[in-house]
N, C-alpha and C positions, 0 to 999 in steps of 0.2 A: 223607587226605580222600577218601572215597569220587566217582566219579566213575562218567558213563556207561558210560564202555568197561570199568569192572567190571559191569556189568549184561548188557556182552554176552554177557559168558562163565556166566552162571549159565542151570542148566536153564530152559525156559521155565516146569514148574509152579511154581517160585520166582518168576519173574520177577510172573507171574498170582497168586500169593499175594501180591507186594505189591499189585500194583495193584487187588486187591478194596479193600485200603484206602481208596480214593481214591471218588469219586463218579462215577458214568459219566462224567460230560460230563468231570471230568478226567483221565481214563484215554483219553476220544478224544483229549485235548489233547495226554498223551504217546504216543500212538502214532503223531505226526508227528515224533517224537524221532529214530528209528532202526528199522528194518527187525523186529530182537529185539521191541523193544515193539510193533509192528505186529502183527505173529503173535502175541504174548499178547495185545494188547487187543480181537485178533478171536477171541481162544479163547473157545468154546463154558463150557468150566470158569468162565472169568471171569463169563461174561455169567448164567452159574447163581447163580454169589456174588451180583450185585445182586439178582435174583428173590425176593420174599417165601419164607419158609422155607414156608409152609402154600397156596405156590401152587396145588398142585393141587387142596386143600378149593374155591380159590377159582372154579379153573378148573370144577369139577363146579356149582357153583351159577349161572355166568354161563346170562344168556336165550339169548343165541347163542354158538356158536365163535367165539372170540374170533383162532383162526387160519386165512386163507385153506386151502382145499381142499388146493391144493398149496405144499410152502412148503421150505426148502431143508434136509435132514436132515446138514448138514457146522455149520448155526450154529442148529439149532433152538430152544434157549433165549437167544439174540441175537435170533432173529426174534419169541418171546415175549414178551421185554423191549418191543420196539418197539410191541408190539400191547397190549401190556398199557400202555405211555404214551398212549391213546387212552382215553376213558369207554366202559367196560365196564359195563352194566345186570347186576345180577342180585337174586338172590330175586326170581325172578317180574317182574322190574323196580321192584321199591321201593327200590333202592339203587344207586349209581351208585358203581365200582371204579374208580382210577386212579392213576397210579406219576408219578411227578414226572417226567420224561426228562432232567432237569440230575440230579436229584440220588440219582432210585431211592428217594425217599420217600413214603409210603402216603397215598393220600385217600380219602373218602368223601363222597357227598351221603346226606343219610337223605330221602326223601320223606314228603310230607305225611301218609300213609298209616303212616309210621312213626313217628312223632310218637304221641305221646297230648297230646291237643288238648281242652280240658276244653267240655263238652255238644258235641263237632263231631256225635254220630250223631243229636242234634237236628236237626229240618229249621227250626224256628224258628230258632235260632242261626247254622247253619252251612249250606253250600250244599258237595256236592263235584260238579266239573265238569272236562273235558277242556279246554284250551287248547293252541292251536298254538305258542305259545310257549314248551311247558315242554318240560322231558325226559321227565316223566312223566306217564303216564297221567291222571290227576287233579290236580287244586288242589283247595283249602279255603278259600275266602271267607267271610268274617265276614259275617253277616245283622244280627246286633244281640246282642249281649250285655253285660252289666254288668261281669263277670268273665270275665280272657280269661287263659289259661293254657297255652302250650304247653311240651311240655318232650320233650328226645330224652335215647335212652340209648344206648351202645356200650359198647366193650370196651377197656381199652389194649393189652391180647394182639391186639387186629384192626389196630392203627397200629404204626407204627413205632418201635421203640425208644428211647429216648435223646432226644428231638426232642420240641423247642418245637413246639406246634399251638396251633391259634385254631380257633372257632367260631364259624362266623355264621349268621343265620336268615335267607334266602333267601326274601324278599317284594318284594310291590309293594302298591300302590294302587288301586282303584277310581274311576275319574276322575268313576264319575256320582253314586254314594250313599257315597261317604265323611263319616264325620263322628265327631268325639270320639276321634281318635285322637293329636292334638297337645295334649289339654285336663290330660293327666300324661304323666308320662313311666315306665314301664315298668323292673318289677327284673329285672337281668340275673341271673343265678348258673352257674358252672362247679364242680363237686361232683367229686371222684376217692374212689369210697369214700365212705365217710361224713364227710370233710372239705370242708368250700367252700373252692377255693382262689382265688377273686376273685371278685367281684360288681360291680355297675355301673349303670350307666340309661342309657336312650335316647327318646326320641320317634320314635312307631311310623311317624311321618312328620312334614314339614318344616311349621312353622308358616306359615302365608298373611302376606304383609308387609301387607293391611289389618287383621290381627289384633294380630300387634305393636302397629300402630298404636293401635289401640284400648285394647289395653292400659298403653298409653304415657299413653294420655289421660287412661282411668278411672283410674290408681292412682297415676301422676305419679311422685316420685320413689323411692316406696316397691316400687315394680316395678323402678326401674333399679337401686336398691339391694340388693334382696333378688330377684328374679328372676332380673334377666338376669346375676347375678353367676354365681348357682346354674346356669343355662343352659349356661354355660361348661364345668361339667363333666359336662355330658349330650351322649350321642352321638347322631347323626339317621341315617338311612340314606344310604347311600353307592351309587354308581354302579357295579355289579359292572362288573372288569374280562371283556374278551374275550366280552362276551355280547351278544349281537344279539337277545334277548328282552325289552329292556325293563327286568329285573328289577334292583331294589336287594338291600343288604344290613347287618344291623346283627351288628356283631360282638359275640356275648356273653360271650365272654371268651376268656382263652389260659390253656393248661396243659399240664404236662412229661410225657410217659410214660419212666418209671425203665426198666433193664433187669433185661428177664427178669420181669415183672411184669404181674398178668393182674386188672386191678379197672374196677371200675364206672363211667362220666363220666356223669354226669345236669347236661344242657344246661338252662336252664330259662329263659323269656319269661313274666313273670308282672303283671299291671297290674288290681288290683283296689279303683280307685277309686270303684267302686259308679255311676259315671256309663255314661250308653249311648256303644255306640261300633259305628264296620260300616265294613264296605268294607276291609276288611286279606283282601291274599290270599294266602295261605302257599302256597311251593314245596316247602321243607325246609329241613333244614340242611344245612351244607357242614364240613365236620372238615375243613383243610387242612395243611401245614407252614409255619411264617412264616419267613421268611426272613430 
């Protein structure tokens, strides 16, 4: 039965070839094991292994250097890793880069600007605006429209391999001229390719308890029957974790990227009950790893 003290004796590029296998944050866990795993899990080779293969595409597109001025040339891809676990902006800042630090798994936010948002370059429909609360330059506020339709697209060659992702569409509310955004509930669709691989609904926001009410009134048991049964399986926006902006989020679905595989994901937010609706303000979306 293999044991530590055969570990000590093998070269350290061995030792650092296993432990690519493992996930950062488990590889710092064994290099409190013994001195051997110390020296590989501070090796510079190792810390390349977690690092996206098409790093450098990525590094050429970020808005800033993404590493301090001076920085130490004995763990330069350690120290990359660590910087690249921070929200890295790039393309111009409509996209938002970041590595998981447990696990070295791939994120994106796409912004609003990245979206195709159906009439947004209408000034009747859509409003775009700077707020201090986002990451990015611009938001997109719904003015009034009948049909509201956003949908993002990426790549699975830009995420990570093998790994379960979710999408969510990163909005809030309008606390002054919201309205007709809880009146249906919204088709979610996650597409890889020309296949949908889950779809769903949600309410673009949380119904008011005097409407409940009202509706409890006007329709009586034919609403608790047939309603709020259907309710049940519709999702509402959720309280994004670790954000100090305010913003919610409704997840549109989740899907696997295969390996070694380079295709299409079309996110889509679509709610075309022909009634008016405003006050929804899209951030983006967020492509993340579920855990």
């Amino acid at each position: 039965m293999a044991s530590w003290s055969n570990v000590e004796v093998l070269p350290e590029d061995c030792v650092c070839s296993i432990l690519s296998y493992l996930s950062p944050a488990e590889a710092c866990t064994f290099s409190l094991v013994s001195p051997t795993l110390l020296s590989a899990a501070n090796s510079d080779t190792l810390w390349k292994s977690f690092l996206p293969s098409n790093y450098h595409h990525i590094l050429s597109r970020a808005l800033i250097n993404p590493l301090p001025l001076q920085f130490s040339h004995h763990h330069p891809h350690k120290q990359l890793f660590h910087a690249l676990s921070h929200p890295l902006p790039l393309d111009g800042g409509n996209k938002i880069f970041k590595l998981d630090k447990s696990s070295g798994k791939i994120s994106y936010i796409l912004s609003a600007r990245e979206l195709s948002i159906a009439w947004s370059s209408d000034t009747n429909y859509w409003s775009w605006r700077p707020t201090p609360e986002s990451r990015f330059s611009m938001v997109a506020e719904l003015r009034t429209v009948n049909w509201l339709q956003i949908e993002g697209k990426m790549r699975t060659g830009d995420l990570s391999a093998s790994t379960k992702y979710g999408a969510y569409l990163i909005m809030k509310v309008s606390s002054s001229r919201a309205y007709g955004l809880d009146s249906a509930p919204a088709e979610l669709s996650v597409a890889i390719g020309d296949k949908v691989v889950q779809r769903g609904k949600a309410y673009l926001c949380h119904k008011e308890e005097k409407k409940r009410i009202m509706e409890r009134l006007m329709y009586g048991n034919r609403c608790h029957m047939l309603g709020n049964e259907h309710d049940k399986e519709i999702s509402v926006p959720l309280k994004r974790e670790d954000d100090d902006g305010g913003w919610m989020e409704i997840e549109i679905g989740e899907f696997f990227t295969g390996e070694d595989t380079d295709q299409e994901i079309k996110m889509t937010v679509m709610e075309v009950g022909y009634h008016l609706k405003a006050g929804l303000i899209v951030e983006g979306i967020h492509v993340r790893p579920k855990h």
